[in-house]
Structures are given as C-alpha cells and as structure tokens.
N, C-alpha and C positions, 0 to 999 in steps of 0.2 A: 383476639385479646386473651393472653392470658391473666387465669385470676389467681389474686393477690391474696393467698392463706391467710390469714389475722390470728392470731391466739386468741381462743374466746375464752371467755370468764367462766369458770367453775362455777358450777348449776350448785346452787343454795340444796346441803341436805341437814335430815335432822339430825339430830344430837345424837338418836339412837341408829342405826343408818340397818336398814336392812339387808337382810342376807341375799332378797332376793328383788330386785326391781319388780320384776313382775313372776306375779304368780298364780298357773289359770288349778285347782282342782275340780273336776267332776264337772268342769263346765260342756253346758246345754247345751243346744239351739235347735229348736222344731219350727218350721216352715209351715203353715197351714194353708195352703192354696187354698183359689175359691174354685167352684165347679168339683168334677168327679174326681181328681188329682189326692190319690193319699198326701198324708204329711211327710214331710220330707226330714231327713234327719242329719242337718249341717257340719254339727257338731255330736260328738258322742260320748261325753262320759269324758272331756279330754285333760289329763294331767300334766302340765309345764313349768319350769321353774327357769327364768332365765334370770342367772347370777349378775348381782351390780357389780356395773364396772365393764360388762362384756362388752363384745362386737357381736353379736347373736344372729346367725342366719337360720330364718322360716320359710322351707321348700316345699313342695309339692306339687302335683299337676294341676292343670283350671277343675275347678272345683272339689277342691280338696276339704276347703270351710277357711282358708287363709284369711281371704278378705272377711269373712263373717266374724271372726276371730278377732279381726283389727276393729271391727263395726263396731265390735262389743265395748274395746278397751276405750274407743274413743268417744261410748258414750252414744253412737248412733244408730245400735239394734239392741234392743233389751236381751238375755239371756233368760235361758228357759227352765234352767237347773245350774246349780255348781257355783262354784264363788270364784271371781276375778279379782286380782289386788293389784295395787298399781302403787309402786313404794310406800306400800303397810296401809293403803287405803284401798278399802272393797269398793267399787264403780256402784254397786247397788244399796251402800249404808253409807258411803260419802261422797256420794258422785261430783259435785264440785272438788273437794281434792283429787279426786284421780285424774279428771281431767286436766288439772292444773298442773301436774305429775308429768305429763306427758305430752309432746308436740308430734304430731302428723303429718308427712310430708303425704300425700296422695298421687295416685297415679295422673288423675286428672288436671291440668294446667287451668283450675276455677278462680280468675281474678278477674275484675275491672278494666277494659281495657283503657279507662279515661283516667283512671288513677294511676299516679305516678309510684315510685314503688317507696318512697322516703310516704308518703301520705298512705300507704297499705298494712307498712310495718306500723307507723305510729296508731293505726285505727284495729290493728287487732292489737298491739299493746296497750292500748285501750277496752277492748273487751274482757281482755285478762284483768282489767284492774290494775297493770304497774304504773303508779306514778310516776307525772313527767320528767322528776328528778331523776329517776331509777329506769328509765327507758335508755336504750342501746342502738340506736338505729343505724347512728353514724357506724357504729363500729361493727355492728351486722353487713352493712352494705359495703365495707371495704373490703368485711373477710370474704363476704362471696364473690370478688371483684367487683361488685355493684356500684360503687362510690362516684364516677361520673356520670352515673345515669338514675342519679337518685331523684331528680326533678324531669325527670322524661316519660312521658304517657307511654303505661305498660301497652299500648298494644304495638309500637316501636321498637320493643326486643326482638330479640331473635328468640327462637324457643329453648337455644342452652340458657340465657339470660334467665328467661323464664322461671326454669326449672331450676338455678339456685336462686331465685326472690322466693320461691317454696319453700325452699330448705329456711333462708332468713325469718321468715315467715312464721314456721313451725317452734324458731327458737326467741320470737319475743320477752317471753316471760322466764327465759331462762330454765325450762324443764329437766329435770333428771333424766327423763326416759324421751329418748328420739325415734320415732316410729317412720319407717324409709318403706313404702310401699310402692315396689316396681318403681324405684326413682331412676331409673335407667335406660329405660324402654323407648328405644328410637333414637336414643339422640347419639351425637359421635363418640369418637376415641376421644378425642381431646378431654371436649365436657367430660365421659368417665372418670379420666385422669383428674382432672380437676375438683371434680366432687368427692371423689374418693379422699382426696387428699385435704379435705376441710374435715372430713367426717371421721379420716384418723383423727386429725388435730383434736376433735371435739369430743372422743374417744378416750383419748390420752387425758383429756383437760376432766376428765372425770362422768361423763356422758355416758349412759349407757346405751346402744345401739341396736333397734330390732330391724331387721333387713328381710325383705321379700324381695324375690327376684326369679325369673327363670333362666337367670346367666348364670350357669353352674362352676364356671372357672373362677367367676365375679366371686363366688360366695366362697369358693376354695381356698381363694388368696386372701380374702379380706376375715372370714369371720373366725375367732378362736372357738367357738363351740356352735354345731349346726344342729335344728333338729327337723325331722322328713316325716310332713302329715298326708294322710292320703284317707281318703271317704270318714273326714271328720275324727280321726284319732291319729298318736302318735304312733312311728311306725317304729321310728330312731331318735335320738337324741344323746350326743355325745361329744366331744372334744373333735374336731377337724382330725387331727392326726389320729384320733381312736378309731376315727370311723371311717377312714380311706384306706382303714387296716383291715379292713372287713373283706375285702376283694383279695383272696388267696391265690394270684395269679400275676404271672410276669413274662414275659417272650423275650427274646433274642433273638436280633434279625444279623443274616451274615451274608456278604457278598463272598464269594469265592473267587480262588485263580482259577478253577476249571469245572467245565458243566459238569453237572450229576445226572443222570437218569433216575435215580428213584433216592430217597433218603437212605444213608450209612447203615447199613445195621446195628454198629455202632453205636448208635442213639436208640437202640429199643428198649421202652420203657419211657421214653418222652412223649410229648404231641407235636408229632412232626410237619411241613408242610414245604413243600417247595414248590412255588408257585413259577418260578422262573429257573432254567437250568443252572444258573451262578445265584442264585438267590436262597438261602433256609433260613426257615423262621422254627424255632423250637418253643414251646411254651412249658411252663411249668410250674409249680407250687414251692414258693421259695420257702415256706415252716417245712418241707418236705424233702425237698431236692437243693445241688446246692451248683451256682451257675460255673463253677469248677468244675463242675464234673462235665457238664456240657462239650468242655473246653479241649479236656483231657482225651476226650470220646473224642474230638475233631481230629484232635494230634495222634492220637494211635492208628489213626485209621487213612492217617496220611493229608488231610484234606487242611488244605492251604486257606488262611483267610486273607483278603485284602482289608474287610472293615466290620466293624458292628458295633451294632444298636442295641437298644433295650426299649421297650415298651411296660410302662405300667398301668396300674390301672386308675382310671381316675374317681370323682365324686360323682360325673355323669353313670360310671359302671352301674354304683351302688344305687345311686336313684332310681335306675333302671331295675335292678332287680327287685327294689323294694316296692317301686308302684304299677312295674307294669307297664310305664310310659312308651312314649317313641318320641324319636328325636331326630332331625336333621342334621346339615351339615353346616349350621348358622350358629348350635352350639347353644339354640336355646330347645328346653324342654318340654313336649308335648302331652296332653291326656291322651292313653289310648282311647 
C-alpha cells in the first residue's frame, strides 16, 4: 500500500517565534556507575543551535551521546550542567513547555498491541491535554496512510505501518519541533520513500525536523544543515553543502583504446593509479588542479579515451575523517 501524504496543519507558534527551535549551550551529562567504574562523561560542554524551520541532521557513531542528547530534550535523563531550550523554553525551568514543544519519534516500535491505532493517537492526545474538539486523528491517520486500519488491533500491522502510527503518534499535539530518532532502521525502500515524503511535507508546513540516522546518504539528501558529534562534543556543524566542501578531493576514471604499462608521464604531478591495462584513475584537488588539464596531458600524449567518470567525495568521507569510524558496504556507519 502506498501511503497517502495529507498536508498537515502548521504547528501553532508564538507570537515572538524563535530564532532557534532548539538550543543546547554548555550542556552536561555524567554517568555515575555503580561498583569501581569511573564516571563516565556523555556529554561535554556541548554547544548547538538548530535553526526554526530546518531539516536538521545529528550524526555520529554509537556512542557519540546522540541518544543522551535526545533523553535530555525529551525530558527523560536529567542534565548535569548547561542549559537546553526547546522553542525559548529551558527543559529544566519549564519542563512541561518543552515537552510540549516537541514530539518524539523513537527507535523503538513501544505500543499496545491491543490498541488499535485511532484509540492510541486519541489517548496520547489526551495526555497532551488537547481537547476533543481540537484533536486530529482522522487526519493524522490519512496522512500516514493509516485511515483504513484505524479500528484494527496494532499488533495486525506490518511493521512499516507501525513505524508511521509513530510518527502520528509524535504529532498529536501538533508540536513545532519533530525529533526522528533512527526512524529508518530496518525497514524497506518503499516505507523510506514514503516517510521521507510526509516529513518534507511537514517540514515545508513549518515543522522543524531533528533527524538521527546512520544512513549517511539519508541525511545527505534530506537535511539542509548537518552537524557531526563524536565522544560527547561537536565535531562539525554547518550547511550540507558547506560541509561536503570539506573533502578536497575528486578522481577521474577513464577507459582507454589501448593498454598502458605504467601511467603517462604526462600526468606527473597527479595521483595516478592504473589498476587495469585500459583502465586510469587520476585523482586530484579541484581548489588546486583543474580537470582540464588532466585532459589536455591525455591528448598531448597521444592516449585515446573511449569513457569517463568522476568520483567525488561524499558526507560518508567526512564522517570518516572526523570520527574515526568504519563503515561497510550497506552504507551504514560504524564506531571504530
């Protein structure tokens, strides 16, 4: 089945609207084991400003302090230094507004499986306190495609279903700020597609969007500003396109008409590699070098091409550089 996008209603803000949905300074978090275990240090001193209105990607490896991060905002780890604000309300001098500020999708698929999902949304918009008048449900469960299975016992979904009655879920009350933690993890193409494509909508509609993920293409395409934490502190934080500028490095792959034995001389002064006798890959620093000249070296040197490619570098690069990770060939990204 696919699901039926709905235009959702613009999240009620105030009068004075903030500059910043959320805003972590100097925020804490110390871990106090029991037994001989020092304390452990989650978070450190960490400074974020993610602008209202964004699509906001928060990267890093498993235990970076992401999910501690998200604990905090949500109200379900205290912080141990530093102030958290959640559209112009501090979690720790107005924790009922912050909360209220903000919806939570979780990694974890935690609901009833006896409750149906029209009886799930209406009893957490009951927790919020929206009146019955001012409740959304029908029109939550249409936008996630949910609307034929809104009287059908959740344990009967499938677990894409699942995973947007979460998302519905998160937006009972209509919050400014949407917190998407690993909402991706496991399930197919389709659902991505499909989820993605509500979460613009709700984006656009004036939403602002924090996203965890270890899908680094996922956050490439989707988010306009990323930022990359690693042992409790920022590493990066910048504009998607600022920051995939960061990697000074580009290749050129060429098939040839005829084998080479060893690279042109032509090209010295490149990084050359010919892994196959019709095959060169050149690499180079495009602020430096210019892929012309590459070209020019082929042509004076006699060397015929039939094709070529380009290779750049992606947001997996930079993540790598900045944390140290490893990564396979699944595309998702690992702690060393």
């Amino acid at each position: 089945m696919v699901a039926h996008v709905g235009t959702p209603t613009p999240a009620p803000v105030p009068v004075d609207l903030p500059a910043n949905a959320v805003e972590l300074r100097g925020l804490t978090k110390i871990y106090q084991p029991t037994g001989k275990a020092g304390p452990k240090h989650a978070l450190k001193g960490l400074d974020l400003a993610i602008p209202r209105g964004s699509l906001f990607g928060l990267l890093g490896p498993n235990g970076a302090g992401k999910s501690t991060l998200i604990n905090i905002l949500a109200g379900l780890v205290n912080k141990t230094g530093g102030t958290a604000t959640i559209w112009g309300h501090e979690v720790t001098e107005h924790p009922r507004r912050a909360r209220a500020s903000i919806g939570v999708v979780p990694q974890e698929l935690n609901m009833d499986p006896f409750f149906t999902p029209r009886e799930m949304l209406e009893l957490q918009a009951g927790l919020y306190g929206v009146p019955k008048r001012e409740r959304r449900t029908d029109e939550l469960l249409d936008a996630v495609g949910l609307a034929d299975k809104a009287d059908a016992h959740a344990r009967s979904l499938s677990g894409g279903m699942k995973r947007r009655l979460m998302v519905a879920k998160a937006m009972v009350h209509t919050p400014p700020v949407l917190i998407l933690d690993e909402p991706t993890a496991g399930v197919d193409v389709e659902l991505r597609r499909q989820l993605w494509e509500y979460v613009r909508t709700l984006n656009r509609a004036g939403t602002t969007v924090l996203l965890t993920t270890h899908y680094l293409k996922e956050a490439e395409e989707l988010c306009d500003t990323i930022a990359i934490i690693n042992h409790g502190q920022v590493v990066a934080c910048e504009p998607t396109a600022t920051l995939l500028r960061r990697v000074d490095a580009k290749a050129m792959c060429f098939t040839l008409e005829r084998d080479l034995t060893a690279p042109p001389p032509a090209l010295e002064g490149f990084s050359v590699e010919l892994p196959e006798p019709r095959r060169l890959v050149v690499r180079y620093q495009p602020s430096r070098q210019r892929a012309g000249a590459i070209l020019s070296a082929l042509a004076a040197a006699g060397i015929g091409i039939i094709d070529v490619t380009t290779e750049e570098s992606d947001l997996e690069d930079i993540f790598l550089q900045l944390t140290g990770g490893a990564h396979d060939n699944t595309g998702v990204v690992h702690a060393a």
